[in-house]
C-alpha positions in Angstrom: -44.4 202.6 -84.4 -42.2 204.9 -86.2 -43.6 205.6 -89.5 -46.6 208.0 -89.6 -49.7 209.1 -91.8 -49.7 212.1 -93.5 -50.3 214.8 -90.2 -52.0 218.2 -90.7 -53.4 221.1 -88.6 -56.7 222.6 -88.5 -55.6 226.4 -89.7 -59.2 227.1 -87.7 -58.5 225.9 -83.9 -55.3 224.1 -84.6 -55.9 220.6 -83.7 -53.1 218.3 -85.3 -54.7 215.1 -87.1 -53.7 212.3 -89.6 -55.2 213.1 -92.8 -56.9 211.4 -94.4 -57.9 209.1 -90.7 -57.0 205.5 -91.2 -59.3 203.2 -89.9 -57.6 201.0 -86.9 -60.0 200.0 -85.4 -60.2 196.3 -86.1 -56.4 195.7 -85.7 -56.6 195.8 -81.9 -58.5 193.1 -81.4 -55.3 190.9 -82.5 -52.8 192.7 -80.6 -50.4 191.2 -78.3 -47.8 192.8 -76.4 -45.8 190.9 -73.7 -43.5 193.7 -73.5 -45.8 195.5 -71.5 -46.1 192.9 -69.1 -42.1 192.7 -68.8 -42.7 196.6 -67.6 -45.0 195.7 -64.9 -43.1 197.1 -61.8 -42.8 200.4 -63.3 -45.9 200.8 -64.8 -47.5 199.9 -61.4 -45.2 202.5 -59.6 -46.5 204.6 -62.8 -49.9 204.1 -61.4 -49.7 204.4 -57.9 -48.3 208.1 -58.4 -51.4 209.0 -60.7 -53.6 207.5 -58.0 -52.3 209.9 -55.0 -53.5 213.0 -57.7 -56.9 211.4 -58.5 -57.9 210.7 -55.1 -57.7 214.4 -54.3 -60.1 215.1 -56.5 -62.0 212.0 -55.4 -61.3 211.0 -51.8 -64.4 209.2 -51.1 -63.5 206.7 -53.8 -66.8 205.4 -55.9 -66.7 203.3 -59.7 -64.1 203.4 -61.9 -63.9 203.1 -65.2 -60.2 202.7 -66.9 -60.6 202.9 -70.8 -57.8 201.0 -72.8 -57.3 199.3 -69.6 -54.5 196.8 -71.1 -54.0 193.4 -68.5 -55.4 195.6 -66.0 -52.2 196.9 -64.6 -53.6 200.1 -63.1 -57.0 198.3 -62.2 -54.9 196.3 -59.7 -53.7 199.9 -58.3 -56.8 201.4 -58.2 -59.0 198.3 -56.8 -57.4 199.7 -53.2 -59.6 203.2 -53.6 -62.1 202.4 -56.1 -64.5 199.5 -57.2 -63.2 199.5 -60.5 -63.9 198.2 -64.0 -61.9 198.4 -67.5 -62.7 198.5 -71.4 -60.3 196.7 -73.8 -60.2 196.1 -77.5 -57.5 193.4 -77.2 -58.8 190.5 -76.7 -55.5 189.0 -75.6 -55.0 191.6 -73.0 -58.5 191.8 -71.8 -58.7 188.2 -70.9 -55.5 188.8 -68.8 -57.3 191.6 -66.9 -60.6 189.6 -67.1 -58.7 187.5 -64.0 -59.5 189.7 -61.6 -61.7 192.7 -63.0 -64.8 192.8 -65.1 -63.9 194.0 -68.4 -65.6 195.6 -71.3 -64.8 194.6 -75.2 -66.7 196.8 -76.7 -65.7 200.6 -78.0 -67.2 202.9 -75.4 -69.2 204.7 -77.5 -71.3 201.2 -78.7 -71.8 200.5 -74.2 -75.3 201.6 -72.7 -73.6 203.1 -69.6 -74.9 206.3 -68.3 -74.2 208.2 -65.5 -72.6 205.4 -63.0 -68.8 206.2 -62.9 -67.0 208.8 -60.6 -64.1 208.5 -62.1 -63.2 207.3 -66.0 -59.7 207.1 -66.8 -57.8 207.3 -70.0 -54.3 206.9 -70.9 -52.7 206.9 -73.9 -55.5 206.2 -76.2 -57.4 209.5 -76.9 -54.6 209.6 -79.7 -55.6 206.6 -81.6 -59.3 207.1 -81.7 -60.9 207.7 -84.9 -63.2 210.1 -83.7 -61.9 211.5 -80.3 -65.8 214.1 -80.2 -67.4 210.9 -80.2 -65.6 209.2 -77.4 -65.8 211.9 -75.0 -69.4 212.7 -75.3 -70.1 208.8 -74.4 -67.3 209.4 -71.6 -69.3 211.9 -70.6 -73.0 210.2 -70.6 -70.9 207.6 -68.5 -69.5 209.8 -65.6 -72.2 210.9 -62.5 -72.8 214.9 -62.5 -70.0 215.8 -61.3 -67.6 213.2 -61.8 -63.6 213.5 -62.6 -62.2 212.5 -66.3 -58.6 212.0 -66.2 -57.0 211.8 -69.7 -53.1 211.5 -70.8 -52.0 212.0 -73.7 -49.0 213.8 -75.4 -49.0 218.0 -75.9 -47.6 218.7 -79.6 -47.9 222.5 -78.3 -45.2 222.1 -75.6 -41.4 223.1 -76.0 -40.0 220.1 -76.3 -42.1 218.3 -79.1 -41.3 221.6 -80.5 -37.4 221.2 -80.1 -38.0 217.7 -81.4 -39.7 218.2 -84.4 -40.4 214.5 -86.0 -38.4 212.9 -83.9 -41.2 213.7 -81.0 -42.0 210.1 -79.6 -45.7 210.9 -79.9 -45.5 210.6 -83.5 -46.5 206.9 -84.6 -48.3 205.3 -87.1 -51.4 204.3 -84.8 -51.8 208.0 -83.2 -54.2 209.5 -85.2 -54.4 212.6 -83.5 -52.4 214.8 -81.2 -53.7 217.3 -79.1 -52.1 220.6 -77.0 -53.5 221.9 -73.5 -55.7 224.4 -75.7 -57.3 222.1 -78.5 -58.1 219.3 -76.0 -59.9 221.9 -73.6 -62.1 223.2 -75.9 -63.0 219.5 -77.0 -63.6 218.6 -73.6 -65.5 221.2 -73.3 -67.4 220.8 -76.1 -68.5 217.2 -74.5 -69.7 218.8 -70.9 -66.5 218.5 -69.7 -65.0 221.4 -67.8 -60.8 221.4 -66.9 -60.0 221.5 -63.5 -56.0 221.2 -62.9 -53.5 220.0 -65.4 -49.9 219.0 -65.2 -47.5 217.1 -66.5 -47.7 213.1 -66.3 -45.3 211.3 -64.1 -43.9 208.5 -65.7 -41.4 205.9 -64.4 -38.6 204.0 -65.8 -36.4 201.2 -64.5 -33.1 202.4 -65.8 -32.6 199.7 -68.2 -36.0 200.5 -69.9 -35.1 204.0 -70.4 -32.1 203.5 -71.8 -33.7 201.3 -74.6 -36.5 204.2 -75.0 -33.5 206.6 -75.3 -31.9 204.8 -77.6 -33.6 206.1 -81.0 -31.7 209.1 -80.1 -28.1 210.0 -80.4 -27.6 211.3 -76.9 -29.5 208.0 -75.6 -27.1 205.9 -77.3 -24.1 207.2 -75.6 -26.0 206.8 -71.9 -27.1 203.0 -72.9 -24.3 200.9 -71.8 -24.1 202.8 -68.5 -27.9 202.9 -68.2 -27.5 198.9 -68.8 -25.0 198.0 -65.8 -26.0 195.4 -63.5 -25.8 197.8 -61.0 -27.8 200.2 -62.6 -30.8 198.5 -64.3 -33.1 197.7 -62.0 -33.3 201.1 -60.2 -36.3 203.0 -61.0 -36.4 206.6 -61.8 -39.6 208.8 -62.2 -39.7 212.1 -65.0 -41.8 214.7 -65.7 -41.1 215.6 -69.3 -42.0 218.3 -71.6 -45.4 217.3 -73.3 -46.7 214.4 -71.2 -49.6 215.8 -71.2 -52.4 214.8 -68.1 -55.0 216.8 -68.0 -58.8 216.5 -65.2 -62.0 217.7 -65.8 -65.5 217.6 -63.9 -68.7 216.4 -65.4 -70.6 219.9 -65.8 -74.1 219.5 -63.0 
């Protein structure tokens, strides 16, 4: 997760990309992560905090769609508003969210689903497609007129990844590209999709876990062992940081 591709940027509209694009796509199907089920409680807390924003832009609920939807973490959230479905590549991880939602294998772009979702969701994973123009116009043929997109994702643009330089967290190996407010509205708009609010996404962290996220940086080591404390640990925090990028935009009628 730390070593990257070559990264360039478009000197036209100054989109930021791994060149030349590696092709990933087959190593997700053999992924397995337990670790992200040992961050369940804030990852759910994570969820429920995005779900208070998208049900203001939806508060009659309807179908929705959560692309890359992992074990189905923030389907579980989301199954209180919304009758909700997910797509995931990892076949370990979709059979764990395959307990209690119906789940898609395929890539998005290869399903025959057109105009039946008020709501798709995407987080983290516009960065590792292949061919992010692609993706959003079949995002787009999936949404009704009308509906909301809701996309995370990091902003290179943004003052800190700018302070940070490489050591931006954002920058791995299977993030192929990395998009700012500006090139990821004009791409969006490109696929019928029009920008209604942005903001900066909430994350949360039990103590412990942000400690160990920290800890790639000098500062963060310093904070770890009290981060760490019994006492400590377990409590859960929520941040707003400097390119955390999460972005809503409306199907154009």
């Amino acid at each position: 997760t730390r070593k990257t591709f070559a990264i360039v940027r478009c000197e036209n509209c100054g989109l930021v990309f791994t060149n030349p694009v590696p092709d990933l796509r087959d190593v997700y199907k053999d992924v397995v992560d337990p670790v992200y089920l040992a961050s369940k409680k804030q990852r759910r807390e994570t969820a429920r905090h995005v779900l208070q924003a998208i049900r203001r832009h939806v508060p009659e609920g309807g179908r929705l769609l959560d692309i890359g939807c992992n074990t189905g973490l923030f389907l579980d959230e989301a199954a209180e508003s919304f009758k909700v479905e997910g797509v995931e590549l990892s076949q370990w991880a979709a059979a764990e969210a395959a307990k209690h939602h119906l789940v898609h294998t395929a890539p998005i772009s290869e399903l025959a689903i057109v105009g039946e979702f008020d709501v798709v969701t995407l987080f983290g994973v516009i960065e590792h497609f292949d061919d992010p123009m692609r993706e959003l116009q079949a995002i787009a043929r999936m949404l009704k007129p009308g509906g909301i997109f809701v996309v995370y994702t990091g902003d290179v643009e943004a003052w800190l990844p700018r302070l940070l330089g490489k050591r931006w967290w954002w920058f791995q190996g299977m993030h192929l590209f990395y998009f700012s407010l500006r090139t990821l509205s004009a791409m969006l708009q490109r696929a019928g999709l029009d920008v209604v609010a942005r903001d900066n996404y909430m994350v949360y962290f039990q103590l412990h876990s942000l400690a160990n996220s920290l800890s790639r940086y000098a500062i963060g080591r310093l904070f770890r062992p009290i981060l760490g404390m019994p006492v400590l640990r377990d409590r859960m925090v929520g941040l707003k940081l400097s390119g955390e990028l999460l972005v809503f935009a409306r199907k154009c009628i």
